[in-house]
C-alpha positions in Angstrom: -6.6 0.1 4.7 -4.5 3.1 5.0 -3.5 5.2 2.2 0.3 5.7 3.7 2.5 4.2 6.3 5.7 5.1 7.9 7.7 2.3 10.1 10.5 3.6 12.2 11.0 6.9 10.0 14.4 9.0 10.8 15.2 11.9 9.2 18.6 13.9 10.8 20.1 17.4 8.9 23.3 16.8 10.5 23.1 16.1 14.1 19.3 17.4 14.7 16.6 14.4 14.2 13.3 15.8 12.5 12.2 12.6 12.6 13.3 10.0 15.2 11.8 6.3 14.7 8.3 7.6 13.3 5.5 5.6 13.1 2.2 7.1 11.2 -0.6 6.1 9.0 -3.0 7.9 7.6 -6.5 5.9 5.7 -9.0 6.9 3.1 -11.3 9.9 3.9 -9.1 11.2 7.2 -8.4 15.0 7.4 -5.1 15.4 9.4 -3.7 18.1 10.7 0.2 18.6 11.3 0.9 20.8 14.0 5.0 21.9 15.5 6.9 24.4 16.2 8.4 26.3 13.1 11.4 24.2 11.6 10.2 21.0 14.2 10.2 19.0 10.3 6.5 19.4 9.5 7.4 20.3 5.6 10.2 17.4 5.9 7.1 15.0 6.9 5.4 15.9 3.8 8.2 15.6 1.3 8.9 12.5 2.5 5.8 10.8 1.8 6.1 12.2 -1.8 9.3 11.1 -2.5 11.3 14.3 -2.3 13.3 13.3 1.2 14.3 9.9 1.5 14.3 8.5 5.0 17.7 8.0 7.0 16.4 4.6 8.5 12.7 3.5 8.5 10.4 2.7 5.7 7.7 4.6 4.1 4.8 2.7 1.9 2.4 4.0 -0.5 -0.6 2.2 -1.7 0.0 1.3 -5.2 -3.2 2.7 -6.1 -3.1 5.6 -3.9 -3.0 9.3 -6.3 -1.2 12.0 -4.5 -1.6 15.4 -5.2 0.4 18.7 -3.3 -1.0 22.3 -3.0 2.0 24.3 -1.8 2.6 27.2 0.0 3.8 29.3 -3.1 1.5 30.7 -5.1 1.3 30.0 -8.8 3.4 32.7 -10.9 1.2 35.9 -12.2 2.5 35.0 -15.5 1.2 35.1 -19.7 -0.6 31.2 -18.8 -4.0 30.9 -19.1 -5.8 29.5 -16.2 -6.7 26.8 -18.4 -3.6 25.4 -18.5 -2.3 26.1 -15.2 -5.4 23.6 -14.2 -4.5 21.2 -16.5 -0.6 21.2 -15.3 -1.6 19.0 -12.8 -2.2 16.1 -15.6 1.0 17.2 -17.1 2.4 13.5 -18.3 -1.2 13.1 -20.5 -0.8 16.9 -21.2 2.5 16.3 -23.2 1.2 12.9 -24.7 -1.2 14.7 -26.4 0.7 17.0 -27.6 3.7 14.7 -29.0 -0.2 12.7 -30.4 -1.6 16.0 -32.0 1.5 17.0 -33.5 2.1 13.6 -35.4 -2.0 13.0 -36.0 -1.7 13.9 -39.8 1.6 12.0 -40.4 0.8 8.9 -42.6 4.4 7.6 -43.4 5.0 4.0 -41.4 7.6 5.5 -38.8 4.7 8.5 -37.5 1.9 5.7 -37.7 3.7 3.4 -35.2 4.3 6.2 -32.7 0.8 7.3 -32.8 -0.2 3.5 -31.8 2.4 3.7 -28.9 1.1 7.3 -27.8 -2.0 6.1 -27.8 -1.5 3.2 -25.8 -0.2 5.6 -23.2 -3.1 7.7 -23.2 -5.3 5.1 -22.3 -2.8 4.0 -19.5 -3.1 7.4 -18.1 -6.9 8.1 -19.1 -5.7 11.2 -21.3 -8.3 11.2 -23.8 -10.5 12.7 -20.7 -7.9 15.6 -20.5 -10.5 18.6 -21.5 -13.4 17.3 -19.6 -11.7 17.2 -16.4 -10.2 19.7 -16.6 -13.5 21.4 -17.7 -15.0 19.7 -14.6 -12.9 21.4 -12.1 -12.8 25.0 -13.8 -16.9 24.6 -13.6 -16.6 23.4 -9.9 -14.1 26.2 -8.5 -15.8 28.9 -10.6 -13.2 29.3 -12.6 -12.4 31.3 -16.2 -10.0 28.8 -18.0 -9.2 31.8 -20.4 -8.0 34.0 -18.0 -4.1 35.1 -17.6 -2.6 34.3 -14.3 -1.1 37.7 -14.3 -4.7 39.6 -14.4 -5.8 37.2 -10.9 -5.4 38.4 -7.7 -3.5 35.7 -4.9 -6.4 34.3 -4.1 -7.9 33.4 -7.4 -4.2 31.9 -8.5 -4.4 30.2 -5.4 -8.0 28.7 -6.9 -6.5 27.7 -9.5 -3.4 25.9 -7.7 -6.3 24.1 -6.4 -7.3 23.0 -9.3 -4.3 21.7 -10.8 -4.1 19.5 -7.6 -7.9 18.0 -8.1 -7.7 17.7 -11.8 -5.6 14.4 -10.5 -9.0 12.9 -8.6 -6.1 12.2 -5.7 -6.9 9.7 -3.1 -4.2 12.1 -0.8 -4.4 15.5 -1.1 -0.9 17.4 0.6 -1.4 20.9 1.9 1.6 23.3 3.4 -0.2 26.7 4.9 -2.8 26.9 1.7 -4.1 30.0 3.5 -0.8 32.1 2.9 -1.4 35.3 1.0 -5.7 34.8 1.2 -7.9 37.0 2.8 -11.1 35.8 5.1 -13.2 35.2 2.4 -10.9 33.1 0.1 -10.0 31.2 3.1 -13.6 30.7 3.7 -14.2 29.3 0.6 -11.3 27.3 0.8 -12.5 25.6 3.8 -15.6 24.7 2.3 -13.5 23.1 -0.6 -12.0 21.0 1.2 -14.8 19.7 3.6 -16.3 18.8 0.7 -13.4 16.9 -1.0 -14.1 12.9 -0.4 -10.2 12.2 -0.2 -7.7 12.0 2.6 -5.8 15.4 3.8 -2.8 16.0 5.2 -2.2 19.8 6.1 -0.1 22.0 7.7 -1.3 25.7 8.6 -1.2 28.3 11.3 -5.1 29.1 10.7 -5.9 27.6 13.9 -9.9 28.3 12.7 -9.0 26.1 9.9 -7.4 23.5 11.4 -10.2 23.0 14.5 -12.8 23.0 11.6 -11.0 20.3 8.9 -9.6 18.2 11.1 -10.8 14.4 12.2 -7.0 13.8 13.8 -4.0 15.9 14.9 -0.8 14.7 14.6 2.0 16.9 16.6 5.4 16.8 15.7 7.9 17.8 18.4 11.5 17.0 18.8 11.5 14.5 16.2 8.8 12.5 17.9 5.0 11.9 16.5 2.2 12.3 18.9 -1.7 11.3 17.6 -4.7 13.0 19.1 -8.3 11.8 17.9 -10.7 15.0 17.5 -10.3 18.6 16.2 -7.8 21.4 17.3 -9.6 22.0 20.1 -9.6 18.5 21.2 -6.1 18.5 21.2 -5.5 21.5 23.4 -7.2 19.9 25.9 -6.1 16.4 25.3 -2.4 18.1 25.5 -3.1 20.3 28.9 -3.9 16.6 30.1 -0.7 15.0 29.1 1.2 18.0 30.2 -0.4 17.8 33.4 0.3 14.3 33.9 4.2 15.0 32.8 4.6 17.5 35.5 3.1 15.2 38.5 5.4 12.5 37.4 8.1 15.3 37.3 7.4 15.8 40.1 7.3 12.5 41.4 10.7 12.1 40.3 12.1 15.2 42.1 11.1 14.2 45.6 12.2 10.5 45.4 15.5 12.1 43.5 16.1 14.0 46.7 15.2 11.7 49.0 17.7 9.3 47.6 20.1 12.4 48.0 19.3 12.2 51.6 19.8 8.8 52.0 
């Protein structure tokens, strides 16, 4: 069952379609890579199966039990926050229900005593009592100092820890836009690694073509508003691609000579 579907997806800024009657899905444990030119709508793809672009015509559907998490392009400020709680920014709605809990804990008067019973009704909707030890699970997997400041980390550790705030969900999806911006060899090394290991669906967009050929079970290329799927890895799809283009030009071709010989006629 896929995790994501789009039926006749359009997306137009003004007269240019980004996305011209789309259809794509996307199921449990498949590692996608998005490949176009710059500005074909690859980023507008993404935002739309998160809810931040709304379709023009089409429909998009999300499993009702499917978690989706985003690691974006930007990196994580190098700011007074401690690691710790950039991590745990990713569970931010059970982040500020314990804090309206904790700060109304030693309250005994009726009003105080009934909000607690609502908070904590909400906290078990959204699993928060776990908060610490998930978070503590992922610091402990990405080999990370949850006491650290942000501004003492280097890109690539803030990057880590952007990571984490995007796992510490347990996401079914997981939505990446060039993750390799700003790292150097070994970071995106590691990162690799990461995410062969993750047992979720990915979605990805990035220009590290070594990346892309190593992650990827599909490619999807977006070009001129229109969706194309190729089965297999990046390099797969370069020769997959030579083929079609190959077969495009015969029947170009084709078309030409019987074009002119109409003319003659």
């Amino acid at each position: 069952m896929p995790l994501i579907r789009l039926e006749k997806a359009s997306v137009a800024f003004g007269s240019r379609p980004l996305l011209e009657k789309v259809d794509f899905l996307i199921d449990a444990a498949e590692r996608v890579g998005l490949v176009g030119l710059n500005g074909a709508g690859k980023s507008t793809l993404m935002k739309v199966i998160t809810g931040q672009v709304h379709l023009d015509t089409g429909e998009v559907w999300v499993d009702p039990g499917c978690r989706i998490s985003v690691l974006d392009q930007i990196l994580p400020a190098a700011d007074g926050r401690k690691v710790w709680d950039v991590v745990a920014s990713g569970l931010s709605q059970a982040v500020e229900l314990r804090k309206e809990y904790d700060a109304l804990v030693n309250n005994t008067d009726d009003d105080s005593m009934r909000k607690l019973e609502i908070l904590q009704h909400k906290l078990e909707a959204v699993d928060g009592w776990m908060l610490e030890q998930k978070v503590e699970r992922v610091l402990t997997k990405l080999k990370l100092d949850g006491e650290v400041l942000m501004s003492s980390l280097s890109g690539g550790w803030r990057r880590r820890a952007a990571l984490g705030a995007a796992l510490v969900t347990e996401p079914d999806l997981l939505l990446l836009d060039e993750p390799t911006n700003h790292l150097d060899i070994s970071t995106i090394e590691w990162l690799e690694k990461q995410l062969l290991d993750f047992k979720g669906g990915l979605l990805f967009v990035s220009h590290d073509r070594s990346m892309v050929n190593a992650l990827s079970t599909r490619i999807i290329e977006l070009d001129r508003g229109v969706l194309t799927s190729f089965n297999g890895n990046y390099e797969s799809y370069i020769t997959q691609k030579e083929v079609l283009l190959e077969q495009e030009a015969r029947n170009n071709a084709l078309f030409d000579k019987r074009l002119a010989e109409e003319e003659v006629w």
